[in-house]
C-alpha positions, 0 to 999 in steps of 0.5 A, a space after each residue: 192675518 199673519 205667519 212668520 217663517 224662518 228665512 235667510 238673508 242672503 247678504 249677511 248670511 244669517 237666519 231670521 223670523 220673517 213676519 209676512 201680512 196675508 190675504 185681507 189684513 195687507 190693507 188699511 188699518 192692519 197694514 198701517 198697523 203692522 208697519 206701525 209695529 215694525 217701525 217701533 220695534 226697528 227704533 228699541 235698543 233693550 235686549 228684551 226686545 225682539 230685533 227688526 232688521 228689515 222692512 219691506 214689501 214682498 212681490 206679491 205686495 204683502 209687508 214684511 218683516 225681517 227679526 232675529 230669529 229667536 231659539 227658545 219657547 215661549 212662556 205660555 209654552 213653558 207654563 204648559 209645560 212645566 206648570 207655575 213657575 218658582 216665584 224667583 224664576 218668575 220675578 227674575 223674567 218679569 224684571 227683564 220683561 219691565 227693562 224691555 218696556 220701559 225703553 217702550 215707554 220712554 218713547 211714548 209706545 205702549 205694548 196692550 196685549 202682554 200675556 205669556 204668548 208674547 214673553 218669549 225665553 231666547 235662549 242664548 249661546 251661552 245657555 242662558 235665558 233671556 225674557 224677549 218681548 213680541 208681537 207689538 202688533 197692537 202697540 198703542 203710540 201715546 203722542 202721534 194720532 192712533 190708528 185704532 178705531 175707537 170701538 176696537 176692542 183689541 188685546 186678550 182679556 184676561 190681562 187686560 187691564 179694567 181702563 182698557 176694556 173700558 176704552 181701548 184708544 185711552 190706555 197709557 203704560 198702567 195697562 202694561 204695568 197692570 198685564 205684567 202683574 197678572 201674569 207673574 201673579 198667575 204662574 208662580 209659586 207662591 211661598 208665603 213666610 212660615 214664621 210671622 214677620 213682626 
């Protein structure tokens, strides 16, 4: 329903991820939706966040989405890539990802499909990594009336939590809580202590 292409902004002179709504998804529910995802993101602050820049509607009529255009891979490519990860490297991630959503959670939004295609790893000048959180595109507001219709079923199973497979509309930030688990739990490492522990 959606692409995302690398654009620049004329007036900044800078690159950006330009996410664009196409062809049946440009009306009704996915439309609000992706306005809904572009408003919430727009309004976090955390630096495990990807950034929106800008809203609008093309002239074709498909909304848009203007977003830091991130340098990096994300963690299911990693994961790909490399295999589980070591347990401290993935506890270290998974503590930038809890910082990113509890901005989110704060102000009553909950993510509902966090899995390693969503976590991405920016790199940042310096080198460094740091944990980003997208595509908020099924993100579930806990105080205004939702927008998902009630039988939706919405997310990717393997990390959805049991209350979420059960009513999607019912969710509040356990379920992300519940996502961020399985995915460290998943893809690390475990290194259980040689010596017993009294």
């Amino acid at each position: 329903m959606g692409a995302v292409f690398v654009a620049r902004e004329p007036e900044l002179d800078r690159r950006v991820a330009v996410k664009v709504l196409l062809g049946e998804g440009r009306g009704g529910e996915a439309a609000a939706r992706f306005e809904r995802e572009a408003r919430a993101v727009a309004a976090l602050q955390s630096d495990h966040v990807a950034r929106v820049f800008r809203v609008g509607c093309l002239a074709s009529g498909a909304p848009y989405m203007a977003m830091e255009l991130l340098e990096g891979e994300d963690l299911a490519a990693a994961l790909a890539r490399r295999g589980p990860l070591p347990s401290g490297e993935v506890i270290a991630l998974m503590l930038q990802a809890c910082e990113g959503l509890a901005e989110a959670h704060e102000r009553g939004i909950v993510h509902r499909d966090l899995k390693p295609a969503n976590l991405f790893l920016a790199r940042r000048p310096t080198g460094a990594t740091a944990l980003k959180i997208l595509d908020f595109g099924i993100a579930k507001a806990t105080t205004p009336t939702p927008l998902t219709a009630t039988r939706a079923f919405l997310g990717t199973p393997l990390y959805m939590s049991p209350e979420q497979i059960n009513d999607v509309r019912s969710v509040d930030a356990r379920t992300d809580v519940w996502a961020l688990g399985v995915v460290t739990v998943s893809y690390t490492h475990l290194t259980l202590p040689t010596k017993r522990i009294v």
